[in-house]
TISE-128063 format. One record per residue (C-alpha): y, x, z. Coordinates in steps of 0.05 Angstrom, whole numbers, padded with zeros to 5 digits, always signed. Each point is the difference from the previous one (the first is absolute). Layout:
residues N
YXZ;...
***
This chain:
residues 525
-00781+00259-01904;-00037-00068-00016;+00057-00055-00016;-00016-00066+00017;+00013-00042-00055;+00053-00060+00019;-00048-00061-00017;-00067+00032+00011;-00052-00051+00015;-00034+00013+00070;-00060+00030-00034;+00043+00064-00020;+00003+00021+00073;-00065+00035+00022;-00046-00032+00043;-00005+00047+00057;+00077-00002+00021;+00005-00075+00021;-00019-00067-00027;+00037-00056+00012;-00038-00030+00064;+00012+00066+00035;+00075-00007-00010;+00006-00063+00039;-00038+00015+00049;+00038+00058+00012;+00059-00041-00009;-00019-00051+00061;-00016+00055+00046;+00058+00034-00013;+00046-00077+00015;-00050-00013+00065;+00018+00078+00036;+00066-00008-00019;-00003-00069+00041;-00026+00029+00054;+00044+00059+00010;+00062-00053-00001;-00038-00036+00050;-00005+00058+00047;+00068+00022-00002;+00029-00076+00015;-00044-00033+00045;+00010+00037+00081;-00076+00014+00024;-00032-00040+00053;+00034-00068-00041;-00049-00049-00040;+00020-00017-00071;+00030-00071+00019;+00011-00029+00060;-00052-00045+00048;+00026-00059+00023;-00060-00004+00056;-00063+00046+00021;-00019-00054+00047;-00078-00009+00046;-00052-00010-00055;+00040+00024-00067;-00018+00055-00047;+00060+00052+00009;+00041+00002-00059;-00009-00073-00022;+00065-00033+00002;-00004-00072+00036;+00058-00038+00028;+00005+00000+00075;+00002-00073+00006;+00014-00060-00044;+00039+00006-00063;+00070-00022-00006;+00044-00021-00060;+00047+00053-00011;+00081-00018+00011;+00056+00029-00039;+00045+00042+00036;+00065-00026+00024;+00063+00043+00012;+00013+00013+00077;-00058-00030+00026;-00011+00062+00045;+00045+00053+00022;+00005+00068-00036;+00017+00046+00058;+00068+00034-00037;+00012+00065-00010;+00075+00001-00003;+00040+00025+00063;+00024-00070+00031;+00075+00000-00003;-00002-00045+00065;-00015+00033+00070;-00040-00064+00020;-00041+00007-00058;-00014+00059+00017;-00017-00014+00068;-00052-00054-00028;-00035+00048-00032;-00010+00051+00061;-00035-00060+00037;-00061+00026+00031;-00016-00019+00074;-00048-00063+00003;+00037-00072+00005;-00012-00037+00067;-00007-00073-00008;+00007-00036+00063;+00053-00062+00038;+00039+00055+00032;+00022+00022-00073;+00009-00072-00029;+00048-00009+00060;+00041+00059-00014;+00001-00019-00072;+00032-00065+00016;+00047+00037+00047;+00033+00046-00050;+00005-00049-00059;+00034-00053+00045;+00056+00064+00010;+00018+00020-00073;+00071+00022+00031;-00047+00043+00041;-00038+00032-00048;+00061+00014-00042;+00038+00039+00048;-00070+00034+00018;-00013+00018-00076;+00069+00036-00012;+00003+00032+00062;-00067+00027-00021;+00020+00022-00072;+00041+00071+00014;-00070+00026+00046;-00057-00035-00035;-00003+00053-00075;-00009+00055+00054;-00055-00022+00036;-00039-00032-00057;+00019+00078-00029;-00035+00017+00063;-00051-00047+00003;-00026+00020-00073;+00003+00067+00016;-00041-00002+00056;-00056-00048-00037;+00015-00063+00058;+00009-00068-00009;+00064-00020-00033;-00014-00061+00056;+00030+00045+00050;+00071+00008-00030;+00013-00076+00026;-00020+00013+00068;+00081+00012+00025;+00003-00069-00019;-00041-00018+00059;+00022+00063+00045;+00076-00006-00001;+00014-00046-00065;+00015+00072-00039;+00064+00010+00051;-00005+00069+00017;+00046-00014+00064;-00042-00047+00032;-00016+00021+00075;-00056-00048+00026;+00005-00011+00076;-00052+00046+00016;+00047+00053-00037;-00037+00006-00063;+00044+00024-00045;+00011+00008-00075;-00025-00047-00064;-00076+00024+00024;+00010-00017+00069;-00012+00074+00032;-00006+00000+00080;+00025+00069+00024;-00060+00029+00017;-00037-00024-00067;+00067+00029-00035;+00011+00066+00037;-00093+00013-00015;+00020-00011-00082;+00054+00048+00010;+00061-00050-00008;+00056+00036+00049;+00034-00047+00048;+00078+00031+00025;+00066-00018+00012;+00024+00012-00070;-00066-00033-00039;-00059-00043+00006;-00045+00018-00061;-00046-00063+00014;+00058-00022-00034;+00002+00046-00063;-00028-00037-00059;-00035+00070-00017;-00028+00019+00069;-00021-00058+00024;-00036-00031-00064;-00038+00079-00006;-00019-00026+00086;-00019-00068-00016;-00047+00025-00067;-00026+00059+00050;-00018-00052+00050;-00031-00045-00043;-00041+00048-00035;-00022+00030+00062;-00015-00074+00029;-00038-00012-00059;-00042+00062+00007;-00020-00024+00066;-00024-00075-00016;-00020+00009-00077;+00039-00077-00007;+00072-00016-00006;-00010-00070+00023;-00014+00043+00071;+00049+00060-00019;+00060-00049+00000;-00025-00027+00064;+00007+00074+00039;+00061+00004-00039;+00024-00064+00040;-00042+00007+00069;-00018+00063+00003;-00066+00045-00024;-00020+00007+00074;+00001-00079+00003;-00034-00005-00059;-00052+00039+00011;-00018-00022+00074;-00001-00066-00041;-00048+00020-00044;-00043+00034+00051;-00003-00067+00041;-00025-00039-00055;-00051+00051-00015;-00028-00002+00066;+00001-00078-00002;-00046+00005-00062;+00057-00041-00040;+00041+00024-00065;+00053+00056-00013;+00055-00024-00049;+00064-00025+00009;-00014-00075+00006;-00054+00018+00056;+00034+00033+00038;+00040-00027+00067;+00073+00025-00008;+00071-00022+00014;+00032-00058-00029;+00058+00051-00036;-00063+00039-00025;-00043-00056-00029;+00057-00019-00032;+00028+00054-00030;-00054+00009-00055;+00012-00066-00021;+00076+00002-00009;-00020+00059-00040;-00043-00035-00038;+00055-00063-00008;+00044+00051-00022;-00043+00030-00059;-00018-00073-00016;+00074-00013-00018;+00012+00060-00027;-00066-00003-00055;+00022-00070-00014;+00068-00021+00013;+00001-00062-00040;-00061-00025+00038;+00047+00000+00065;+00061-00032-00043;+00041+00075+00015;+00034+00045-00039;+00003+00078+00012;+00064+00030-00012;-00003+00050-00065;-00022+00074+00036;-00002+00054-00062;-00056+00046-00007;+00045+00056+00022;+00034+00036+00050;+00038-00028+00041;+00032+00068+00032;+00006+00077+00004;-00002+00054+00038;+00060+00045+00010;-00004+00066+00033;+00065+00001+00050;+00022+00072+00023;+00056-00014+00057;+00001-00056+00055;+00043-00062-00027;+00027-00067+00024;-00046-00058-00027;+00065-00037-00011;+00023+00056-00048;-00074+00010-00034;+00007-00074-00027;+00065+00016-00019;-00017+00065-00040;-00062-00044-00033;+00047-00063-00017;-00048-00045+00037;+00010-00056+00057;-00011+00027+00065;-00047-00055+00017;-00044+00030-00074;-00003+00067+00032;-00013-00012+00071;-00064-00040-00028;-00017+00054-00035;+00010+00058+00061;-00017-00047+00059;-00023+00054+00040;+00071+00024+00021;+00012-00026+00064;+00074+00035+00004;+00056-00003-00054;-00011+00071-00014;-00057+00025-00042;-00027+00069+00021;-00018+00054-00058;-00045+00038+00040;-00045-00059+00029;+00008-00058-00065;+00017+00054-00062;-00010-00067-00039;+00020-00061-00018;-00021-00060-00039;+00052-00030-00055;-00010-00046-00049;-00028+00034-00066;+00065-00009-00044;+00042+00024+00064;-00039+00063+00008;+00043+00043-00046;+00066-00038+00018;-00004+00031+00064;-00018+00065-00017;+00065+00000-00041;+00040-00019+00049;-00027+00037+00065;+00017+00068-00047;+00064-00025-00016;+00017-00019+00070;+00075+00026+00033;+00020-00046+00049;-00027+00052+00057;-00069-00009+00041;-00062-00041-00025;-00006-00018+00077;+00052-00015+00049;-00058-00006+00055;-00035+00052+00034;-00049+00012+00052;+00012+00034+00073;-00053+00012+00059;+00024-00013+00071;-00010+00066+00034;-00012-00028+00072;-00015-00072+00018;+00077-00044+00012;+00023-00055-00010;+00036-00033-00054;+00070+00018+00016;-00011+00071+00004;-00042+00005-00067;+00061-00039-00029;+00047+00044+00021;-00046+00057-00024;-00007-00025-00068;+00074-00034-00006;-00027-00070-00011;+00028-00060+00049;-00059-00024+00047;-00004-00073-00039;-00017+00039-00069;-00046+00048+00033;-00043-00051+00031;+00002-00050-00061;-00018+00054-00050;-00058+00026+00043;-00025-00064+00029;+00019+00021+00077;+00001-00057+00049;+00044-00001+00066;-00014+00030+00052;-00050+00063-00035;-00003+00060+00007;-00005+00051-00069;-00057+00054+00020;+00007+00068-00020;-00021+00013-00075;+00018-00062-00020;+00024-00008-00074;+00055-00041-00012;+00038-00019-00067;+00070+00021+00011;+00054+00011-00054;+00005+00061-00046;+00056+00049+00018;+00023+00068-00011;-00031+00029+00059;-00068-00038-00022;+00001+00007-00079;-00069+00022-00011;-00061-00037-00026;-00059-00026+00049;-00054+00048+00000;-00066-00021-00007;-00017+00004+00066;+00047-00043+00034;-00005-00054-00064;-00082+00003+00011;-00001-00007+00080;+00070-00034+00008;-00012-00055+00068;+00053-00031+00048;-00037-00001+00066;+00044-00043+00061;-00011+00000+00065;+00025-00047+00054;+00058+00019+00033;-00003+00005+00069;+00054-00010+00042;+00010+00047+00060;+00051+00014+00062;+00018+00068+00022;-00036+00022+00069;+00002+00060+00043;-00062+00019+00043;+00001+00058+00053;-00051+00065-00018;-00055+00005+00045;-00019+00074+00031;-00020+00042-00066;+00003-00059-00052;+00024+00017-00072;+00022-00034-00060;-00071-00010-00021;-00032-00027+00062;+00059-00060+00003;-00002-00013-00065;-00083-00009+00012;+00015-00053+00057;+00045-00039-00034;-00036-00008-00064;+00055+00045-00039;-00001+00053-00050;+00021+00076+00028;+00044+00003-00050;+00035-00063+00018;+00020+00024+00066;+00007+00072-00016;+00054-00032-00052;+00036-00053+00054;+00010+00063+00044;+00025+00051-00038;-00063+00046+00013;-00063+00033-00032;-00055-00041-00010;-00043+00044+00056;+00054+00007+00055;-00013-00013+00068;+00046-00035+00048;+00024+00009+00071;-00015-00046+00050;+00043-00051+00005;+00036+00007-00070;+00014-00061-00030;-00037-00011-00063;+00031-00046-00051;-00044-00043-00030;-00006-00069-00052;-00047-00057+00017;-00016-00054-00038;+00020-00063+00038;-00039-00055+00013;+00012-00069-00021;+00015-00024+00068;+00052+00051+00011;+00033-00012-00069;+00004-00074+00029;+00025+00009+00061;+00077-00006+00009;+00003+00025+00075;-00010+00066+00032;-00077+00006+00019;-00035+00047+00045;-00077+00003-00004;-00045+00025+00056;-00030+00063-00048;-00085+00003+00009;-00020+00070+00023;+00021+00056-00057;+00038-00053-00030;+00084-00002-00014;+00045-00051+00015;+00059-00024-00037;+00058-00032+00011;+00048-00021-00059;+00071+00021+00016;+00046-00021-00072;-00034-00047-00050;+00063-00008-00043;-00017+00059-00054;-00079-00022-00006;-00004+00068+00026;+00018-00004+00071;-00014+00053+00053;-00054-00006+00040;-00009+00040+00059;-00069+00020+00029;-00027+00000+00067;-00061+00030+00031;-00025-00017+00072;
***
């Protein structure tokens, strides 16, 4: 092997390996591929080099030329536009800020509604607390479901976020359900609850509704108006202006006064709420958390005891589980309640630790026939004044058979409500009608059924007043004992009356009015 020695001159090397010129020029092509290849692997394909401010009619692509005239360049300034944050809000009515998303209406009607709330600051006070143990769950909801955060203030306008409120055309609930409209979005409607009451139920409804509404008009400008008047209305509306050539949105269209207004106290509403200071009003302090929980609940229990098991105000809980239209809750129809969060597991505690006897000391019981209300108190031991104030029974009703009534817990009723009584429970009434005891004489070959046809009666009735099968037949002659109602004349009447009876007809004639019951003999001519 040659060795090189370490300060050869260049001349030692031999002149076919290299000279010095080939070197660098190796050397630069060697710098420009490797420039290359790093511009490959950084630079996305399809993307020029630098940016072009302007490829505008009549330029050269790729020549960078201002748009329009040139402008000094200002230094930056700290907060002179908002950086959308990416920290959870701790505030719910941040957080409702951010969700907006439905277009802003700008019109008198919402100036004047404006004005209106900010002249009531008591108002909007008692308003924005109410609001605060419902609105985390439907913004939860809301977000969930990709809507509007808008649409979380809407019980302000619908009921003022009072989930009692019953409007006079029975619209019930902090969404303001009608029956119908709650019974189609599955909210059940019995003697023991009203679910388009239930904070849960009926804000799942309203978001259903909405949703659905929206589907139908592709704008929640007209969505909110269905909501309010009615999708049939709003359509037919729509279709009119259609066929009158003129425009379809929410300002064009004719509609109530309530309805054109109710987008704009909306709109007041998310005014005041996006800018409180603008209105001179302060919100009350709502956490970005929730408000309450759900507890499973396995036996029927008194709402009075619940809140006394969870350690809150009856008056907290009863907002909470405003559904319950009776004092007892039932397992198998409401195996829930709502507490507040750091109640929750107080009441779990106690409820397992519970040994003062029942959880309820109410009960429910079905009339088996249709009476009145002195024999279903003497059937279910309450006094007649209890039984009708606990059920809502007026004077002078009549409790139909399969009725459900709320009667006290006892031994010889101990068991929970099933399911199917606490899902269909009803008290129907009928008017009573008062009646005198008759007796008519059988005809040649009539029987029980063929009176009780031309009197307007029931076979069984007279079958029962005489003490025979419901398909007997009679003698001729028997006399057949029978109870008619009475007319208001002869309730009036204070003296002994004989009518001249029309042809197949039966005349009366009051004998004893002292009882209310008085004997009336019948006569046939």
């Amino acid at each position: 092997m040659r060795l090189v020695p370490r300060n050869a001159p260049l001349s030692f090397f031999p002149s076919h390996s290299f000279s010095l010129r080939g070197f660098r020029l190796v050397s630069l092509v060697f710098v420009l591929v490797m420039a290359v290849l790093a511009g490959c692997a950084t630079q996305p394909p399809g993307l020029p080099d630098d940016p072009v401010l302007s490829t505008g009619p009549g330029t050269v692509p790729g020549q960078r030329i201002p748009a329009g005239p040139l402008r000094a360049i200002t230094p930056g300034q700290v907060n002179s536009f908002p950086i959308a944050s990416t920290e959870p809000p701790k505030e719910l009515w941040d957080r409702i800020r951010r969700g907006f998303a439905m277009p802003d209406l700008q019109n008198e009607l919402v100036t004047d509604r404006e004005q209106w709330y900010a002249s009531r600051p008591d108002y909007i006070q008692r308003m924005t607390e109410r609001s605060s143990k419902y609105l985390f769950h439907i913004v939860e909801e809301l977000e969930r479901r990709q809507m509007p955060t808008e649409l979380a203030l809407l019980p302000f306008i619908e009921s003022a976020f009072n989930p009692q409120a019953v409007s006079s055309a029975k619209a019930a609930g902090m969404w303001q359900f009608m029956p119908a409209t709650g019974k189609y979005f599955a909210l059940k409607q019995n003697d023991f609850r009203d679910d388009r009451r239930d904070v849960l139920a009926s804000t799942r409804a309203a978001l259903d509704y909405l949703q659905k509404l929206y589907g139908m008009f592709g704008d929640w400008h007209l969505a909110l108006a269905a909501y309010n008047w009615g999708e049939g209305s709003v359509s037919r509306a729509i279709a009119k202006n259609q066929k009158a050539g003129l425009g379809t949105t929410y300002d064009e269209l004719n509609m109530p006064a309530e309805t054109r207004l109710y987008v704009p106290k909306l709109q007041a509403v998310k005014n005041i709420v996006a800018n409180p200071k603008a209105f001179s009003t302060e919100l009350p302090l709502i956490e970005n958390h929730p408000y309450f929980q759900q507890v499973q609940i396995t036996r029927d229990i008194d709402v009075a005891l619940a809140a006394r098991l969870a350690d809150v105000e009856i008056d907290v809980f009863k907002a909470l589980n405003p559904s319950a239209r009776r004092p007892v809750i039932l397992a198998s129809g409401t195996p829930q309640i709502l507490l507040p969060w750091d109640n929750a597991l107080v009441f779990q505690r106690n409820f397992d630790a519970y040994t003062q006897g029942q959880y309820a000391s109410w009960t429910a019981w079905t009339a088996p026939s249709t009476m009145n209300v002195t024999e279903a108190a003497r059937h279910t031991g309450m006094n007649e004044s209890d039984l009708r104030s606990m059920n809502n029974i007026p004077p002078r009703m009549l409790i139909k058979a399969g009725s459900t009534l709320v009667v006290p817990r006892t031994a010889q009723m101990n068991e929970d409500v099933s399911s199917q009584v606490a899902d269909n429970a009803q008290v129907s009434l009928a008017p009573e009608i008062t009646t005198r005891r008759t007796t008519v004489k059988a005809r040649k070959g009539e029987s029980v059924a063929s009176i009780a046809g031309r009197y307007g009666l029931t076979a069984a009735s007279v079958a029962s007043w005489n003490s025979v099968s419901a398909g007997a037949a009679f003698k001729q002659g028997h006399q057949v004992v029978l109870y008619l109602p009475i007319t208001a004349r002869a309730m009036t009447s204070n003296v002994h009356r004989r009518s001249a009876p029309s042809r197949g007809k039966t005349a009366v004639q009051a004998n004893r009015r002292d009882t209310g019951k008085a004997v009336v003999k019948s006569r046939r001519k």
